[in-house]
C-alpha positions as semicolon CSV with decimal commas, in nm:
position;residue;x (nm);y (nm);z (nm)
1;X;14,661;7,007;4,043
2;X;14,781;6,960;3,662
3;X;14,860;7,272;3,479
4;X;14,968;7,421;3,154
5;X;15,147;7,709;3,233
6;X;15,179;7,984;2,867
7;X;15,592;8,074;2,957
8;X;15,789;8,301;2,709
9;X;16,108;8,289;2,889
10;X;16,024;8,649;3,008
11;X;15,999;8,746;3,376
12;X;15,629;8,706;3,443
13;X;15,576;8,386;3,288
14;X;15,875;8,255;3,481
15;X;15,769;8,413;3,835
16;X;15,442;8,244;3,765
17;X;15,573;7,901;3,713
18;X;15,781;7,991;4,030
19;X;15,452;8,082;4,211
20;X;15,280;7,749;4,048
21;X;15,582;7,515;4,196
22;X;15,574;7,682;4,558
23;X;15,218;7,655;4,568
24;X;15,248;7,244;4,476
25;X;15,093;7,242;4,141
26;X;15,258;7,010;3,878
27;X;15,361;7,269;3,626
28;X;15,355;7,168;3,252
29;X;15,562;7,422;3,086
30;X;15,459;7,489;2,733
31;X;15,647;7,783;2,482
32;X;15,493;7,850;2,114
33;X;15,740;8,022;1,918
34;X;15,475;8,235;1,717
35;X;15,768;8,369;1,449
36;X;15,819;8,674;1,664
37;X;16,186;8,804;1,658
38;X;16,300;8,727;1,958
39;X;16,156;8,348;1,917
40;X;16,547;8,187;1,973
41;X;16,659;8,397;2,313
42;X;16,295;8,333;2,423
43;X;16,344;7,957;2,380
44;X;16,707;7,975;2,541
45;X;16,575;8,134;2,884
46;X;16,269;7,931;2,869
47;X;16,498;7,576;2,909
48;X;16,729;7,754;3,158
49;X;16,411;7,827;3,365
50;X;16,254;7,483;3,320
51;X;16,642;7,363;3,438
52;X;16,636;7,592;3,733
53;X;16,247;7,451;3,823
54;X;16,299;7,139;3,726
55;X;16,042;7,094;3,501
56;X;16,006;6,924;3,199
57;X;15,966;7,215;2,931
58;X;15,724;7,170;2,604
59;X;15,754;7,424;2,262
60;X;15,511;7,419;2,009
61;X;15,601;7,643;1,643
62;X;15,376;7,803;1,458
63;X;15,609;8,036;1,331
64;X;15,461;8,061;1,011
65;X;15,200;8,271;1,181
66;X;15,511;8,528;1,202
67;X;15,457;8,645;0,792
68;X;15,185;8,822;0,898
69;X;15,275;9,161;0,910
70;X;15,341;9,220;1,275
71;X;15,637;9,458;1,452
72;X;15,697;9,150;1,655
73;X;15,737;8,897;1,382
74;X;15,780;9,095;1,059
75;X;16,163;9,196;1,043
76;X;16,126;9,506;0,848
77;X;15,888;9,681;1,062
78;X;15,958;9,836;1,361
79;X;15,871;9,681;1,715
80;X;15,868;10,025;1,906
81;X;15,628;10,200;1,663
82;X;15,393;9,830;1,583
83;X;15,418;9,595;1,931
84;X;15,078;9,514;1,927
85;X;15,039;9,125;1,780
86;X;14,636;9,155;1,742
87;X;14,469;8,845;1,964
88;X;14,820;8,704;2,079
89;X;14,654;8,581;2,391
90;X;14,370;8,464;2,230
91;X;14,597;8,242;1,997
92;X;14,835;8,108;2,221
93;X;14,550;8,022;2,486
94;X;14,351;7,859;2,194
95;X;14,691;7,623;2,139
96;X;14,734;7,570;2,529
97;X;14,385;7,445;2,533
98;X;14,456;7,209;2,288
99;X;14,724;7,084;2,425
100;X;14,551;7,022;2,748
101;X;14,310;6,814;2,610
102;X;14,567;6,598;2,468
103;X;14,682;6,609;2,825
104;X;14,369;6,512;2,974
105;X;14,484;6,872;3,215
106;X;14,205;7,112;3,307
107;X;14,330;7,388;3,365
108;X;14,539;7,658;3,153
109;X;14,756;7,952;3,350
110;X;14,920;8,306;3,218
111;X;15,102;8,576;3,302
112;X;14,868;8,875;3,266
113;X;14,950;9,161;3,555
114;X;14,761;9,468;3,644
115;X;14,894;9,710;3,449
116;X;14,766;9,578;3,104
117;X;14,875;9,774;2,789
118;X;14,705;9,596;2,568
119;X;14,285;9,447;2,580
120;X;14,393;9,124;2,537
121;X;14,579;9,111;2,883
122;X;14,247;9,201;3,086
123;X;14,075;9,018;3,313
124;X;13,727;9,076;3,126
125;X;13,959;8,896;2,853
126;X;14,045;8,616;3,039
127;X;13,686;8,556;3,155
128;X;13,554;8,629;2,783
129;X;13,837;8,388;2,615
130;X;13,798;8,107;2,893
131;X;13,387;8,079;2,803
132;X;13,481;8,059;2,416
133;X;13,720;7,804;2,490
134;X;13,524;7,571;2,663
135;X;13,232;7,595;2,391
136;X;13,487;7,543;2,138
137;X;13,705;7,202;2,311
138;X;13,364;7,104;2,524
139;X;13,548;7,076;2,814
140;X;13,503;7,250;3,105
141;X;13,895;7,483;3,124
142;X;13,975;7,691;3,361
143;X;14,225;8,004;3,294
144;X;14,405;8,118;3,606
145;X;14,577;8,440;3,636
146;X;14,743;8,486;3,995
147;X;14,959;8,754;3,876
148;X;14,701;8,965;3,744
149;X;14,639;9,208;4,033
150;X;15,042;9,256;4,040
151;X;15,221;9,491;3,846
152;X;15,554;9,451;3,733
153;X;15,779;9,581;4,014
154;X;15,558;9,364;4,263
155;X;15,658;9,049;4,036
156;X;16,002;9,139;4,044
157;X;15,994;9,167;4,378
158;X;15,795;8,810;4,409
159;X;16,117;8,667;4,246
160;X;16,379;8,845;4,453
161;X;16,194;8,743;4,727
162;X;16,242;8,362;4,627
163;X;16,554;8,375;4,536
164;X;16,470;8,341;4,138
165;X;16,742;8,414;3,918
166;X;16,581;8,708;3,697
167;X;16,926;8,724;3,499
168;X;16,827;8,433;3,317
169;X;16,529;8,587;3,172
170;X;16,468;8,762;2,830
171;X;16,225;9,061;2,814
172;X;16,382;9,217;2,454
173;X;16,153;9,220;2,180
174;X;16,421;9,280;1,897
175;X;16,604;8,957;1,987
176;X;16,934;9,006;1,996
177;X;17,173;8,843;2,267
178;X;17,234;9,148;2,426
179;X;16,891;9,356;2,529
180;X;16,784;9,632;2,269
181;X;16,767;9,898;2,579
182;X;16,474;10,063;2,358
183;X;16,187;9,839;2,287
184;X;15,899;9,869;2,542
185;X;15,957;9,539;2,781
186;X;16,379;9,665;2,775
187;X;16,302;10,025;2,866
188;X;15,960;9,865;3,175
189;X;16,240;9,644;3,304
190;X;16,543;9,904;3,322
191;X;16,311;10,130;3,474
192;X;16,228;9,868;3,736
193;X;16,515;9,769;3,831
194;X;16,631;10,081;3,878
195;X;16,391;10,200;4,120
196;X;16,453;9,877;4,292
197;X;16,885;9,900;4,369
């Protein structure tokens, strides 16, 4: 089966194309660089990961969208106290749909886990966005979420299992080469992989 697969170059998105590969799906990597600040080391880790699969990767920028006043795009506001982008998912499903259709692919595929933080990770989401979209392309897409009764330690543990290489991954939201250590995906995965050595 054909599928678009939503990858940030973060360790979800990559453990799901991982998943995708192993389970003989032909994975269509696609990465929207939104304007958020961490849009370049995203894009880095999101070609070492399409290297390491062996997949041919796909970015699409709307990073205009980033002017917005966002703590993940706007550079003057804080991404600790603001990391809520309102309808992300929404958004960057809406764009994977489209570029399905160009595609002639069927089916769209994302990251969500269990432990959603924010409403549009859920699976009532998922459900909700996946009727809008096919009223709105009139096609018939499917969203799949296989990691979306996992939490976070359980995907990390899907990619040590397999061998991934997690080190080539970027969870920071600030974007700087080196990890913040404060923002909330820096502080989830040091806490993580903690637990885990």
């Amino acid at each position: 089966m054909k599928v678009i697969c939503l990858a940030s170059g973060g360790i979800d998105s990559s453990v799901l194309m991982l998943m995708l590969k192993r389970m003989r799906h032909e994975v269509f990597p696609l990465h929207i660089n939104y304007g958020q600040k961490a849009a370049m080391m995203e894009q880095k880790s999101f070609y070492k990961i399409c290297e390491f699969l062996k997949i041919k990767p796909e970015v699409i920028d709307i990073s205009n969208i980033g002017k917005l006043s966002i703590g993940l795009t706007k550079p003057d506001l804080s991404y600790s106290d603001s990391p809520f982008f309102p309808a992300r998912n929404l958004l960057l499903l809406t764009i994977a749909s489209i570029y399905a259709h160009t595609k002639s692919i069927k089916v769209i595929s994302i990251g969500s886990l269990s432990n959603s933080i924010f409403p549009d990770q859920t699976k009532e989401f998922m459900k909700s966005s996946e009727t809008t979209l096919n009223i709105a392309i009139q096609e018939q897409i499917k969203i799949l979420t296989p990691l979306i009764d996992l939490n976070k330690r359980e995907v990390i543990e899907l990619a040590r299992k397999y061998n991934f290489p997690l080190e080539i991954t970027y969870s920071c939201h600030i974007g700087s080469p080196d990890p913040c250590g404060k923002c909330m995906s820096c502080k989830e995965r040091q806490t993580i992989e903690k637990i885990q050595t």
